[in-house]
C-alpha positions as CSV (number, residue, x, y, z in Angstrom):
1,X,4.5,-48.7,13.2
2,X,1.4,-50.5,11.4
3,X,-1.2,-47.8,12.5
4,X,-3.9,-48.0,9.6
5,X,-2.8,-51.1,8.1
6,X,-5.5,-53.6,6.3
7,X,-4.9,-57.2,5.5
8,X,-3.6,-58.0,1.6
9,X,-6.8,-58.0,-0.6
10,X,-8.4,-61.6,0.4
11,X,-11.7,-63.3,-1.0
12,X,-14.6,-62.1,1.6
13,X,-15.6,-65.0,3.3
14,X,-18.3,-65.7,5.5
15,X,-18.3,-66.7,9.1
16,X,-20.4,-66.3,12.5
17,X,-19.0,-63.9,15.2
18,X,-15.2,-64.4,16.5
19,X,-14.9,-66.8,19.3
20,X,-13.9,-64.1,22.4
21,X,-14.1,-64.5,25.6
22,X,-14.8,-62.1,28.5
23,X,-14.4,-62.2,32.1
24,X,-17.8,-60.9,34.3
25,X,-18.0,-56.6,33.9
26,X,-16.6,-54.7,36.0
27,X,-17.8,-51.5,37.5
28,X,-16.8,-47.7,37.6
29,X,-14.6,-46.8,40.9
30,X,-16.2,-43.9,42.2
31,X,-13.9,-41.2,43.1
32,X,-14.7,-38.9,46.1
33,X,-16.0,-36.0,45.1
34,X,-16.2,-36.7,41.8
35,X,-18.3,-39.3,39.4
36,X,-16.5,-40.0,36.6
37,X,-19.2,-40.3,33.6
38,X,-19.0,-43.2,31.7
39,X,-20.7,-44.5,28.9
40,X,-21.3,-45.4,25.1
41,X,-20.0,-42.2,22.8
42,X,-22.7,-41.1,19.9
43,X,-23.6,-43.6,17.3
44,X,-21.5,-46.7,19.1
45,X,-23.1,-50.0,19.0
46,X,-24.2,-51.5,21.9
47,X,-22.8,-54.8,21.7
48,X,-19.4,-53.8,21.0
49,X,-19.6,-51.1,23.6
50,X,-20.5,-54.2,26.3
51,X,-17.8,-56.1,24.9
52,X,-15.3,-53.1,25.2
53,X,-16.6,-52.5,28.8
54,X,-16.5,-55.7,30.1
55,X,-12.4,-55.5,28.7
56,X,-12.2,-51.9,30.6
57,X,-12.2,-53.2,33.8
58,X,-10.9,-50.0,35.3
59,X,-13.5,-48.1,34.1
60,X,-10.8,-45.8,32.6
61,X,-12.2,-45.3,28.5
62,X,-9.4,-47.3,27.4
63,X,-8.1,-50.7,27.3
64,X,-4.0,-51.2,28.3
65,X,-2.2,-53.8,27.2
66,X,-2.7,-56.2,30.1
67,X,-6.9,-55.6,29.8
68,X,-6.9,-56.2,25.8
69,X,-4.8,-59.9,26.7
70,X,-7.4,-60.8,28.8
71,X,-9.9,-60.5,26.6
72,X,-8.2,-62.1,23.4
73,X,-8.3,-66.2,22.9
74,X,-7.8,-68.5,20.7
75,X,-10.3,-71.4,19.3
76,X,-8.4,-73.5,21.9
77,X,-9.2,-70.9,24.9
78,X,-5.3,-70.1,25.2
79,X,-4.9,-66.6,25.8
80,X,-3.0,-64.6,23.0
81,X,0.6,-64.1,23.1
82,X,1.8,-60.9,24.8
83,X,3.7,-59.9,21.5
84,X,0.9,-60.4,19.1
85,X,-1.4,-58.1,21.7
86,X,1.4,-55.8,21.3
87,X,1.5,-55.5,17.7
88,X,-2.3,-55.1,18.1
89,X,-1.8,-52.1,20.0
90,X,0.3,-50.6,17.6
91,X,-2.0,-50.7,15.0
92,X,-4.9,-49.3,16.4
93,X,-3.6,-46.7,18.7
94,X,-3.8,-44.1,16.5
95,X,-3.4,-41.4,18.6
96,X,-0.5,-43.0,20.2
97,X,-1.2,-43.1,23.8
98,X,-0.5,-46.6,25.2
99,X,-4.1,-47.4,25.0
100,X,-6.5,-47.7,22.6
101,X,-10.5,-46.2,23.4
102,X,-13.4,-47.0,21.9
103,X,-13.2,-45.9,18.3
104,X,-9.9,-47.6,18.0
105,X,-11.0,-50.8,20.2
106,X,-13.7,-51.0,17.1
107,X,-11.4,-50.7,14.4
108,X,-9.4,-53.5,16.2
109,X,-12.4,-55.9,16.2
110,X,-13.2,-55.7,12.7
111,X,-9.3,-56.3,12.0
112,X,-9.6,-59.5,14.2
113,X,-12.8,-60.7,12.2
114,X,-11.3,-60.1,9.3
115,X,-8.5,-61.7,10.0
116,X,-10.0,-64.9,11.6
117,X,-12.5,-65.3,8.3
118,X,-9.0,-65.8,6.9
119,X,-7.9,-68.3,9.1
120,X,-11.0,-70.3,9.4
121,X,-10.9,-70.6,5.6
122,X,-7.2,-72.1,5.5
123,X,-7.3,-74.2,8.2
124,X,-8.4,-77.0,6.1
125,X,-8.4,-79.6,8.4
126,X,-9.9,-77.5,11.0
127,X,-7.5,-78.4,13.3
128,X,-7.7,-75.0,15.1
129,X,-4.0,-74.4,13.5
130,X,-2.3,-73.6,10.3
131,X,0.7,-75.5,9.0
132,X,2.7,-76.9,6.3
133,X,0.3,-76.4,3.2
134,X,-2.2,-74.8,4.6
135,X,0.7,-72.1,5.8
136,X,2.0,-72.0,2.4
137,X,-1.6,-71.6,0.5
138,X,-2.5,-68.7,2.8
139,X,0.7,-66.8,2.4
140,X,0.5,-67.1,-1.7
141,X,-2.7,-66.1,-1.6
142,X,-1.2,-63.0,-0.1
143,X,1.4,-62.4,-3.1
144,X,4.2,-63.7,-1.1
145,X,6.0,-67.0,-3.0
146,X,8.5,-67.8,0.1
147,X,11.0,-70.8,-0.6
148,X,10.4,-73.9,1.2
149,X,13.1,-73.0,2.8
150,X,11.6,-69.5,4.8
151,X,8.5,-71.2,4.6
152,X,10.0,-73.8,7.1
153,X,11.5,-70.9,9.1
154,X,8.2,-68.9,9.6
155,X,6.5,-72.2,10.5
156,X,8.9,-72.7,13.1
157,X,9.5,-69.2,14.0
158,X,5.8,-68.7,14.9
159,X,4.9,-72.0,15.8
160,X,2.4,-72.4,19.2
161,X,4.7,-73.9,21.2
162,X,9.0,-74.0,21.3
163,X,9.9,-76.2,18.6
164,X,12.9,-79.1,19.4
165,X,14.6,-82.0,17.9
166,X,13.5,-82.6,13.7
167,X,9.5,-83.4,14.7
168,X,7.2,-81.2,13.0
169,X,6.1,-77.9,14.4
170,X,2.9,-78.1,16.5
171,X,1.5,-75.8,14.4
172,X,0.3,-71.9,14.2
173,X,-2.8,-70.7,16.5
174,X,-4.7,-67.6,15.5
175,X,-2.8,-65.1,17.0
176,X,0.6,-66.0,15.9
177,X,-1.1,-66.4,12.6
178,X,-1.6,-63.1,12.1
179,X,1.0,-61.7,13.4
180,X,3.2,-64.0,10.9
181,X,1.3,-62.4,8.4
182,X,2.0,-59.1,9.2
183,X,5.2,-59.7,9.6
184,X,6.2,-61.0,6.5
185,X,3.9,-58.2,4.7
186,X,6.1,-55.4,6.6
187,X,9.4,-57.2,6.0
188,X,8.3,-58.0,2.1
189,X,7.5,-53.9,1.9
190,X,10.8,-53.1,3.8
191,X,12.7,-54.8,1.1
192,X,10.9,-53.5,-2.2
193,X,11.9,-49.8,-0.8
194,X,15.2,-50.6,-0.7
195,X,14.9,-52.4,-3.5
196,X,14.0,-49.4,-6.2
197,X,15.5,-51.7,-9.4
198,X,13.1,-54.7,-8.3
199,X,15.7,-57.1,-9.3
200,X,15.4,-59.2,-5.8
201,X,18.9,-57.7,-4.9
202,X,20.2,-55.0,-2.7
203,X,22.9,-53.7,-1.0
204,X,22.3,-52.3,1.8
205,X,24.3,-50.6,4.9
206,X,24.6,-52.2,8.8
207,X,22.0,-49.5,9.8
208,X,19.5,-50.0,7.1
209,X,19.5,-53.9,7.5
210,X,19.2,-53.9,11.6
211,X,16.4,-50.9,11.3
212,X,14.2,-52.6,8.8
213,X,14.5,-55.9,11.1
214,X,14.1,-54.1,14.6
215,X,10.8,-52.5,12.9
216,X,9.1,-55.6,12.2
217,X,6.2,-57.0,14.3
């Protein structure tokens, strides 16, 4: 799992607040006999405890999979994709149960910022997606020199919509952005264990090769 995992060291860059979207909040369901108490823990700030209510529609003091989907868009107001929301989760739920609360729900948004500073400085054409170069610039400015070759592949894998016949890819949104990123950081690191010479070679068992790709993102 990623939990605690930062973004390679990146030039800071400076940009308004993230683009999100919220539906209208809900309200607590009263249960009988019993009010559940509900409200901002010590020290949290008040606009990120809004935003994390408005997402907690159930009033529970944590946000499930389903709630943090609703909540996440791109620039082009498409939801984010089920698997990057997943990875998400894995992340930030430290304490590993299904759901991430406050604390955690903060460490997510800062990630996201981050993350979309990033973005917003290599989408050069401001297009709303990354591809070709500006794919290619981001990732090396990561440490990861990828052949044309998988550069092509990750463009394809993770492009916004199915790619068919030889056109170019439609290119990468935000979400599939990141979690491109991520997953070529967790597959670069998976390799450089097995790899203990550094040579760019190993030789590894059936085991070892199908756990390290089953544990990407």
């Amino acid at each position: 799992m990623y939990s605690g995992y930062n973004p390679p060291p990146r030039p800071h860059y400076h940009s308004n607040t993230p683009e999100s979207h919220y539906g209208r909040p809900a309200y607590p369901q009263a249960q009988p006999g019993f009010q559940q108490p509900y409200g901002p823990p010590p020290g949290a700030d008040p606009q990120l405890w809004q935003w994390f209510s408005n997402v907690d529609t159930d009033r529970s003091g944590s946000i499930t999979v389903t709630e943090l989907q609703s909540a996440l868009v791109n620039g082009n107001w498409t939801r984010f994709d089920l698997d990057t929301v997943k990875m998400l989760m894995a992340i930030f739920d430290t304490d590993r149960s299904g759901t991430i609360n406050y604390n955690e729900f903060a460490g997510l948004w800062k990630y996201i910022t981050d993350w979309q500073n990033v973005f917003r400085h290599f989408d050069r054409d401001r297009s709303g997606s990354i591809e070709g170069r500006e794919l290619a610039e981001a990732l090396q400015s990561f440490g990861y020199n990828l052949s044309p070759q998988l550069l092509s592949l990750v463009e394809h894998k993770y492009s916004s919509e199915p790619v068919s016949g030889y056109g170019p890819p439609p290119g990468i949104t935000f979400d599939r952005f990141v979690r491109a990123c991520v997953s070529v950081k967790s597959l670069t690191e998976a390799f450089q264990r097995v790899d203990t010479d550094r040579d760019g070679w190993v030789q590894i068992s059936y085991d070892q090769f199908m756990n390290i790709v089953l544990s990407a993102p």
